[in-house]
Phi, psi and omega in degrees: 000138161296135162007296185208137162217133180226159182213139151250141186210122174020249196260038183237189199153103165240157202216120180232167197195142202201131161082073124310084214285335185272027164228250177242033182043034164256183183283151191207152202190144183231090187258153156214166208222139183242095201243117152310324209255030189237148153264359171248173187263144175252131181222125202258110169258126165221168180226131187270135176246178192321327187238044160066002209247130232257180206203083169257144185231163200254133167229203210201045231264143171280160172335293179343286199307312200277338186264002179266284160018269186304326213257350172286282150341277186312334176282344174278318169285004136289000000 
């Protein structure tokens, strides 16, 4: 695996990281899943430990929530 990789496929969108040095230089990954009939983005963080074996935890972010997000984002990207 590269460093770093992100793919978008139709309502998924994944962002993986490999060597992640402030944590345990494990694989570390980020999906989020967009269900038209849902109002929130469903978004699954995992982590691979030393022994493959992956540690996922789940969130949520509602409209609200992606537009504090986004308007967060843009002042960093400036």
């Amino acid at each position: 695996m590269e460093k770093h990789e992100i793919d978008r496929q139709a309502n998924w969108l994944h962002i993986k990281y490999d060597g992640e040095d402030r944590d345990d230089e494990c694989v570390n990954e980020l999906s989020i899943y967009q269900n038209a009939n849902d109002t929130e983005l469903q978004m699954l963080v995992s982590n691979i430990d030393f022994d493959n074996i992956s540690h996922d935890n789940t969130f949520a972010l509602t409209k609200d929530d992606a537009k504090m997000l986004v308007a967060y984002l843009q002042d960093w990207l400036k």
